[in-house]
C-alpha positions in Angstrom: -10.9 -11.7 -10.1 -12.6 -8.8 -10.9 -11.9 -6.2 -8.2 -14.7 -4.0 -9.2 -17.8 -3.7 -7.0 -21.2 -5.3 -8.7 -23.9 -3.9 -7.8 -27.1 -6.7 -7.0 -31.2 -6.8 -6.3 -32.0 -10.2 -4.6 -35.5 -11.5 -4.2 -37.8 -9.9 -2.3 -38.3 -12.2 0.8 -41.7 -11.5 1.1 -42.1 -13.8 -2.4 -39.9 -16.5 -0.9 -41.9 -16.2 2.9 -44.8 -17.0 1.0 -43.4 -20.2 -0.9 -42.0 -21.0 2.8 -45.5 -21.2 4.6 -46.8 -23.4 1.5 -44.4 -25.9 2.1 -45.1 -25.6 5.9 -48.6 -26.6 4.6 -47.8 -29.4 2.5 -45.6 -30.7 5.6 -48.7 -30.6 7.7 -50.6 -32.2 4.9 -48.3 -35.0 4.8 -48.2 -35.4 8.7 -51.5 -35.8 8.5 -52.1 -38.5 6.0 -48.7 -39.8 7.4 -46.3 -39.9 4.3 -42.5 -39.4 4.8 -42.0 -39.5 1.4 -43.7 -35.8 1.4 -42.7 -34.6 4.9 -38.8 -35.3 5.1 -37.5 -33.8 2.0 -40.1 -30.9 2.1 -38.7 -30.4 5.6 -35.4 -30.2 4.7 -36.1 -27.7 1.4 -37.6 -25.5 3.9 -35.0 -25.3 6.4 -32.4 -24.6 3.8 -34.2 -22.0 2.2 -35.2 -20.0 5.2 -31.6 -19.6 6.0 -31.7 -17.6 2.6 -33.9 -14.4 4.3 -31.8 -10.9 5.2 -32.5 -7.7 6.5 -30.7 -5.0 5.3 -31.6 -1.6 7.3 -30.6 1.9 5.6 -26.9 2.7 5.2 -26.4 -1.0 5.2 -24.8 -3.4 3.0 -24.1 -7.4 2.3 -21.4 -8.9 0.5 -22.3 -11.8 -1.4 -19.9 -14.4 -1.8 -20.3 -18.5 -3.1 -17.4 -20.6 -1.9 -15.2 -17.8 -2.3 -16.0 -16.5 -5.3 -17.8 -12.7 -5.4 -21.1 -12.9 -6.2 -22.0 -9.0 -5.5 -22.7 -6.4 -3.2 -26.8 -5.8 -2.4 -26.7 -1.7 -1.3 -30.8 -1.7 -1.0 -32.4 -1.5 2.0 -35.6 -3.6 2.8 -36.8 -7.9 3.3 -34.4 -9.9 0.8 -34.2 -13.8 -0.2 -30.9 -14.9 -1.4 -29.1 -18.2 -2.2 -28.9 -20.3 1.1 -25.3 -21.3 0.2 -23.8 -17.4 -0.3 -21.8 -16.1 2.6 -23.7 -13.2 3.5 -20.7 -10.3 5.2 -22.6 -7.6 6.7 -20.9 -4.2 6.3 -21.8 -0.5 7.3 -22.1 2.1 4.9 -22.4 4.9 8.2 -20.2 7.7 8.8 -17.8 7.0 11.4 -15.4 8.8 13.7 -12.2 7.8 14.8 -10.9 10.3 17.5 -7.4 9.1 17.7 -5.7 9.1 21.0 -2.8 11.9 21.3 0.5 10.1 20.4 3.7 10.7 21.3 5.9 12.3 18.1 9.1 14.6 17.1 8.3 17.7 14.8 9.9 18.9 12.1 12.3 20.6 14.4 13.0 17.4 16.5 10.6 18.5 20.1 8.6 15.7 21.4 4.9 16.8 21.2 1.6 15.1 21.9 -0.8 15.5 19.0 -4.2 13.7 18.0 -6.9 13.6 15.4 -11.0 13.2 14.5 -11.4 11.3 11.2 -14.6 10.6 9.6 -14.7 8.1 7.8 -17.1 5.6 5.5 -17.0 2.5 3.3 -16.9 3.5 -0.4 -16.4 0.5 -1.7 -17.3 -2.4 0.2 -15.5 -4.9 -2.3 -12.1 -3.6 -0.8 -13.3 -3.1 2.2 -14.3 -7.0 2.2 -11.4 -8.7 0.1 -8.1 -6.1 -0.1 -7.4 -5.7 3.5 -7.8 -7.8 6.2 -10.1 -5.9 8.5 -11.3 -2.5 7.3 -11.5 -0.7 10.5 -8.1 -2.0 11.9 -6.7 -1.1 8.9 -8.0 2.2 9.4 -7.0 2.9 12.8 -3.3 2.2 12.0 -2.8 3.7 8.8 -4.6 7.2 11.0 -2.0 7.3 13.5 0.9 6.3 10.4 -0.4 9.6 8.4 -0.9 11.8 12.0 3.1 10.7 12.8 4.1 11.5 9.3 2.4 14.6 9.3 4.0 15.9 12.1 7.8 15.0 11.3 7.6 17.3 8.5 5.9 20.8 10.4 7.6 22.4 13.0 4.8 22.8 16.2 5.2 26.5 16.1 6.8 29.4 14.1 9.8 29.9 15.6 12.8 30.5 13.6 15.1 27.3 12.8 17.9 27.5 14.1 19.4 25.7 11.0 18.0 27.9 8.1 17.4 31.0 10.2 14.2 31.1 8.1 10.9 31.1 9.7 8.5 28.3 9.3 5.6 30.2 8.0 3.2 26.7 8.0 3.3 25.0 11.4 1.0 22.4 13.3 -0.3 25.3 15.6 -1.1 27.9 13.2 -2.1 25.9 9.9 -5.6 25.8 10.4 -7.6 24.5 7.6 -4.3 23.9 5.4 -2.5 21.7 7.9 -6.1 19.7 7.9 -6.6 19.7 4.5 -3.0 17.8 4.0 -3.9 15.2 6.6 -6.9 14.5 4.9 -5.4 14.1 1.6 -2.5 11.7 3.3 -5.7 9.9 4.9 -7.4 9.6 1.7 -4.7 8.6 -0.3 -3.4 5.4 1.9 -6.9 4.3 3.3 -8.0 4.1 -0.7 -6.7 0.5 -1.0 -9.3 -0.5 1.5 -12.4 1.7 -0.5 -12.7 4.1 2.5 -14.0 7.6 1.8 -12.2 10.3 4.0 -15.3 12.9 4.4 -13.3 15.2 7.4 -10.1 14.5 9.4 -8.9 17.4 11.7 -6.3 18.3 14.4 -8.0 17.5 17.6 -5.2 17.4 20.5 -1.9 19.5 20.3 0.5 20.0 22.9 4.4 20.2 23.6 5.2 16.8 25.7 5.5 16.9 29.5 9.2 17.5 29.5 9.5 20.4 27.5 6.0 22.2 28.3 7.4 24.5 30.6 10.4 25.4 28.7 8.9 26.1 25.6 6.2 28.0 27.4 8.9 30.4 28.4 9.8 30.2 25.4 6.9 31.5 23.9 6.8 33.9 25.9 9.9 35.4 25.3 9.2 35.6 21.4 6.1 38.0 22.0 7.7 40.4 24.9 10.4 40.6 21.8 8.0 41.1 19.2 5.9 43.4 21.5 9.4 45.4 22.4 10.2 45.5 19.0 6.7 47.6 17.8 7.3 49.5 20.7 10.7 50.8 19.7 9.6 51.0 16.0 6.7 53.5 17.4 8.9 55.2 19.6 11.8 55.9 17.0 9.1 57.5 14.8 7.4 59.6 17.4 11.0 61.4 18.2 11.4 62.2 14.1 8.3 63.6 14.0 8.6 65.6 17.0 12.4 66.8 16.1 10.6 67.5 12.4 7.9 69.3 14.1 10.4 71.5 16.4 12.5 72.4 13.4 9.8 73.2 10.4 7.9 75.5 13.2 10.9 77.2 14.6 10.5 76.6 17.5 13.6 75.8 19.2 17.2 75.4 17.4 19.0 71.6 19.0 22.7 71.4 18.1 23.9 67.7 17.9 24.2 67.4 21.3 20.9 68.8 22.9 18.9 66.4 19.6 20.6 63.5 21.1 19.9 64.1 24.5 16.3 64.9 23.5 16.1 61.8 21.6 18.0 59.8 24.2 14.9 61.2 27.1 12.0 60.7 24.7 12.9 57.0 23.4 13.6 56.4 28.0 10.1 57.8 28.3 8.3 55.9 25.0 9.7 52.5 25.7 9.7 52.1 29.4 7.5 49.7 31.0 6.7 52.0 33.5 5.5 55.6 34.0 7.8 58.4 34.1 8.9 60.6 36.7 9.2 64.3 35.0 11.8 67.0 36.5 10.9 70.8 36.2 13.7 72.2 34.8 13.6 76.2 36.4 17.2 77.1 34.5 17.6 77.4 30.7 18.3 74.8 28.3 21.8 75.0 28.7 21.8 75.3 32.3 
């Protein structure tokens, strides 16, 4: 079989509605000058062949199939006449959305998180979407969630170093963005192809740690960025006191042995990094007093 999609342009079923209310004529004729040889089998022709008539709105599509075998695919919209006997499969050519329901998964790193998707979705090719899978939309419900799991078993949620590698994950499921998209769509694209699906958009929707480990990670989190704050703070600081001890000595204007440089430094990086205001001391003596 070939497992290509033919294109097809029925008749136009105004042409055939036409033939349809001639024969309803001739089987009024006959009634009236009372001839069954005229009235049964026009009957029956006419019956069969108004079966034929479909109505294909915009977007739409039918699958023409004759005990089994593919026949085509009609893709216009508009009135059509087509063979009584063909098996007419309706199928939508509309943009869909699937917003997947947040599923429970393990990261890349091994937390449990909760993590759902939007895919938008349409029939490409309705031949596959008719005759390689069994039902086209099942089929792409379950292959979604299969590419959202598999997505997330190789990112960690968030960038915090591995424990393993002591590397930090630069790509994660939090901060990826476009690029973490852009790979579920092309996961999405490339197993929903059997079926003739076109992948127009898919997108994290939903992405959370699960309930049991929310709070901890949340401290978590919030331990990394008092660190990384801490850490520009004593970067600052440390360059501050070499520019001041710099300043002192290019300008002359106070000579520090070892001793009073490290207590200065020791006072400035106190003042510079502390979380809270200082409390300054007039000193009324000299510097060595």
């Amino acid at each position: 079989m070939n497992k290509i999609e033919r294109t097809t342009k029925p008749i136009s079923g105004y042409i055939v509605l036409l033939v349809i209310l001639a024969l309803i004529a001739l089987i009024i004729y006959g009634i009236t000058i009372k001839n069954p040889i005229i009235i049964v089998p026009t009957f029956f022709v006419t019956v069969i062949c108004a079966t034929g008539f479909m109505a294909i709105s915009p977007n739409g599509s039918r699958v023409l199939t004759l005990f089994g075998a593919y026949k085509g695919t009609v893709r216009d919209n508009g009135f059509f006449w087509a063979n009584p006997f063909y098996k007419k499969q309706k199928i939508s050519l509309r943009a869909r959305n699937l917003d997947t329901p947040p599923i429970k998964v393990n990261d890349s790193l091994g937390n449990p998180i909760k993590i759902g998707a939007v895919v938008v979705w349409k029939v490409k090719e309705t031949f596959r979407a008719a005759f390689d899978v069994d039902d086209y939309q099942s089929f792409v419900n379950i292959q979604s969630e299969a590419a959202i799991r598999k997505l997330a078993g190789h990112y960690p949620y968030d960038d915090f170093e591995d424990e393993h590698t002591g590397e930090v994950n630069h790509l994660t499921l939090r901060s990826g963005g476009v690029e973490i998209d852009e790979k579920l769509e092309d996961a999405l694209t490339k197993r929903l192809d059997i079926a003739g699906i076109e992948v127009i958009e898919a997108r994290i929707s939903y992405l959370a740690y699960s309930e049991e480990i929310a709070s901890a990670m949340l401290q978590r989190q919030q331990a990394t960025a008092i660190i990384a704050a801490r850490k520009k703070i004593v970067e600052g600081a440390v360059l501050m006191v070499d520019d001041a001890l710099k300043q002192l000595s290019e300008n002359n204007i106070v000579e520090l042995d070892d001793d009073k440089k490290a207590a200065m430094v020791s006072n400035l990086l106190v003042v510079l990094c502390s979380d809270k205001a200082a409390s300054p001391i007039v000193n009324a003596g000299t510097l060595h007093n």
